[in-house]
N, C-alpha and C positions, 0 to 999 in steps of 0.2 A: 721327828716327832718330839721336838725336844721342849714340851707344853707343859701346861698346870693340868692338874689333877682331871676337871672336867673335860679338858681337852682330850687327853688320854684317853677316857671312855669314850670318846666320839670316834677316836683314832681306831681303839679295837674294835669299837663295833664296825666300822668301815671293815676295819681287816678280816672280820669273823664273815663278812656279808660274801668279801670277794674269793676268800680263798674257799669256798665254795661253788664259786663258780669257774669252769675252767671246759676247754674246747671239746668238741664232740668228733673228733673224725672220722670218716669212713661211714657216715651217717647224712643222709640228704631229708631237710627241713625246711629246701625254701618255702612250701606251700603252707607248710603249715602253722599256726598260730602261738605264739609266744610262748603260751601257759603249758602247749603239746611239747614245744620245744626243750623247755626246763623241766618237765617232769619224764622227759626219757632222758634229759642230763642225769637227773637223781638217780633213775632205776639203774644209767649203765655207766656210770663214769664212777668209778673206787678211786680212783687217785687220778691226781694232776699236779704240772709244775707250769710256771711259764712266769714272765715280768709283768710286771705294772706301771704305771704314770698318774700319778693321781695330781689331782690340781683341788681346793675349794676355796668358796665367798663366803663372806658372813652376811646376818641377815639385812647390809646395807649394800652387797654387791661388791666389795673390794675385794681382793683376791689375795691370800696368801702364798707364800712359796711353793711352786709345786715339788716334788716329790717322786721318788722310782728307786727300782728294787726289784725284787724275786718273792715267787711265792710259792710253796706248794702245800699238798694236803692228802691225805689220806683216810677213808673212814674205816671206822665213825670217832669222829670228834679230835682227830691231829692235823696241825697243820704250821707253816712255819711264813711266816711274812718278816720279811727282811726288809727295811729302807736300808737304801747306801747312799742318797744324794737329796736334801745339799746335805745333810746329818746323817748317822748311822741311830738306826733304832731296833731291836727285835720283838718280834712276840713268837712264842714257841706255848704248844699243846700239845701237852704226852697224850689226852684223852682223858687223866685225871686233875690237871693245873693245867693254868694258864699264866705263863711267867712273862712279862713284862718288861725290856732292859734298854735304858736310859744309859748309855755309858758314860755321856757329859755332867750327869750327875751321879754317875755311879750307885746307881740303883735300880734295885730287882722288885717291881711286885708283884705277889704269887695269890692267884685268885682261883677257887674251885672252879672248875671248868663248869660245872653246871650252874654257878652262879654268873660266871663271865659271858655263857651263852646263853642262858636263861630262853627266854624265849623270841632268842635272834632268830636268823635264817641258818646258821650253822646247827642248832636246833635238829635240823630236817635237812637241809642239804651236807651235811656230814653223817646223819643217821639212813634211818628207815621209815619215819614217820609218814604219813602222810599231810601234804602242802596245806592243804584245807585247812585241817587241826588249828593252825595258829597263824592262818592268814587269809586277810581278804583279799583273792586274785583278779586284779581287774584291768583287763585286755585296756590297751591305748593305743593312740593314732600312731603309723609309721609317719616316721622321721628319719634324717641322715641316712637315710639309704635301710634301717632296721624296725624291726616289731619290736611292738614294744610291752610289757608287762610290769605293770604295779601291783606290790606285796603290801599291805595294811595290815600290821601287827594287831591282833586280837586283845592283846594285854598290854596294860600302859608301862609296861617296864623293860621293854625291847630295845630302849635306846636311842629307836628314830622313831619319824613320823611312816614313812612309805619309802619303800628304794624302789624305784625305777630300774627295770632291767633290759636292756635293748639287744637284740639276738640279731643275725644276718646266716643263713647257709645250715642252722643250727648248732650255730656256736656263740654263745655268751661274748656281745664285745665291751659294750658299758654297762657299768651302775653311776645312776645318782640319785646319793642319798638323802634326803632330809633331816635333820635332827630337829629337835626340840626350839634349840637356840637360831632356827633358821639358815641355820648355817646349811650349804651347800655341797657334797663330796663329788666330784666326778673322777672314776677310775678308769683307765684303758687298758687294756690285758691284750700282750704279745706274747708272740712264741710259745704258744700251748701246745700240750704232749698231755692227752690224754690216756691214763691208765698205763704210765711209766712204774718200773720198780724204781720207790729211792727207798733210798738207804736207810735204817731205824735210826740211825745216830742223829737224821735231820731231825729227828722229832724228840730228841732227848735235849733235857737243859742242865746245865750246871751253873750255879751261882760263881760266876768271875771273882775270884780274888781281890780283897778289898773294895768291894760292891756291897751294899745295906741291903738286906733282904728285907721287906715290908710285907708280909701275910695280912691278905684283904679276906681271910674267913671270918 
């Protein structure tokens, strides 16, 4: 994610959406409907880890370098998204910040976490809230083999337009996102572990020596 400024925000809100969503098992959903399926994600899944592959187009269809890594998350409101390929990038939430690290530029920025998640999806799927509250849930046609569910952010300052969320077995497989700038995110999430212990130290950050710390409060 080694991007300008607005990019970054496109980047975390992506990462805020997925590391949110993570596998359900021991739980059967085929029959049931999208919206049923991610809202017994929320009620029962406190923690998760597993990879990603993310790929996106811009609003003419060309496609930039796709992208993979790890992610896990904890609630309410930690969680840690790692790229490792082709770049290394992190984003880390104690629950109170959201710190930001670019190491090819050697820079940190440190954003309230309620200003960073504002009224994402991590919002709700890292809390207790209820889905409703700050989104329009509207069931969509299966595809690729999954149900599908769109989010319509309630307030103009979420970041995207609608993320797309596509379930199979009741487990979370894709998002794609939309933003503003038409740009496109599609994410694939493997090797989910739902409600694993990690460890506190995944969710702690420390500003890397000789790294510019940038505070976006």
């Amino acid at each position: 994610m080694n991007v300008d400024f607005s990019n970054r925000r496109r980047v975390l809100a992506a990462a805020i959406v997925w590391c949110g969503l993570a596998g359900l098992p021991g739980f059967s959903w085929a029959a049931e409907p999208a919206q049923a399926q991610l809202q017994a994600f929320v009620s029962k899944v406190k923690s998760a880890t597993g990879q990603f592959s993310q790929e996106r187009t811009d609003g003419k269809g060309a496609a930039q370098k796709p992208q993979s890594g790890a992610f896990a998350f904890q609630r309410p409101g930690k969680f840690r998204w790692e790229v490792r390929a082709p770049y290394e990038q992190l984003i880390v939430s104690d629950g109170q910040h959201v710190y930001q690290y670019d190491p090819d530029l050697e820079q940190v920025t440190e954003r309230r976490a309620s200003q960073a998640v504002g009224a994402s999806p991590a919002a709700l799927l890292f809390g207790s809230g209820s889905l409703d509250e700050a989104f329009n849930l509207q069931p969509q046609p299966d595809r690729d083999g999954l149900q599908w569910l769109r989010a319509v952010p309630k307030t103009p300052d979420a970041g995207f337009v609608h993320a797309d969320i596509g379930f199979s077995g009741g487990l979370p497989r894709r998002l794609e996102l939309l933003d503003a700038f038409a740009q496109v995110s599609r994410i694939v999430f493997t090797d989910l572990k739902a409600n694993p212990d990690i460890p506190a130290g995944q969710f702690k950050f420390t500003v890397p020596k000789g790294a510019d710390l940038v505070k976006m409060d």
